[in-house]
Each structure stands twice: as C-alpha cells, then as structure tokens.
C-alpha positions, 0 to 999 in steps of 0.5 A: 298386090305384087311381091306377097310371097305367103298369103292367106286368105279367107283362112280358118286354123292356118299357119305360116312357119319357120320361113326367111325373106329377103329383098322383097316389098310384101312378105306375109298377108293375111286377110279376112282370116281368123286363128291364125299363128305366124311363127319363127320367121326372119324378113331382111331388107323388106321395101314395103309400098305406100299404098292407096290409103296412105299406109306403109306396111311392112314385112307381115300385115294383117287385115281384116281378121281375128285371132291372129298370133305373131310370135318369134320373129326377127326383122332386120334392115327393113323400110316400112313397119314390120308388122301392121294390123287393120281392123284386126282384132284379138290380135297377139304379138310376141317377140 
C-alpha cells in the first residue's frame, strides 16, 4: 500500500500521537490490531486512493480490529473519508 506514513500491524496496546500529515494518500493504518488509541493528530490535503474493493479511505483507517479509540483529531481539505472502519469492532471516535 503506498504512501502509509504510521502503521501498525498485528499490534496490541499501541499508540499513535500528537502527529500532522500533509499532501499524502494514506496517513494512518491499522490492521489486525486490538487496544489501540489514535490521538491529537491534524491530516490536510489527504488524496485517499480507490482501491480494489471499491472504497475510498481516508487519512486513518482501520481493519480488521478491536478496541480502537480515535480521538482529538482535526482533518482539513481532504479527498476520500476521513476516517474508515472495516470489520472493526468496538470502536470509539471522539472529536
């Protein structure tokens, strides 16, 4: 997947934090991962791909995992969602 700039995968317990993109196609990824809090981050200008299911993610997606938190976020001036969940489950979004 090109242009991820953080991502975990197969993590338990992570954290990604107090981060600012800009200009890229996928900011944060996480995957098969469970209790894990994405906090205090700002994405602009995101330009999120169409990929081979047909969905347009955004500047942090998450798969295919459990127990994740986004909160404090600020998202300006992006294409594609700003956050997308897939098979995630207890998922909590705070902004």
């Amino acid at each position: 997947m090109p242009n991820v700039l953080n991502e975990l995968e197969s993590v338990r317990n992570g954290m990604i934090e107090k981060c600012v993109f800009r200009n890229n196609k996928y900011e944060i990824m996480v995957y098969n991962s469970s209790n894990v809090v994405v906090a205090r981050y700002t994405i602009y200008n995101s330009n999120a791909l169409t990929r081979w299911i047909g969905l347009v993610e955004g500047g942090v997606e998450v798969d295919v995992s459990k127990n994740t938190t986004i909160t404090d976020y600020k998202s300006y001036n992006n294409i594609g969602h700003d956050i997308c969940l897939s098979s995630t489950f207890d998922a909590v979004i705070i902004k």
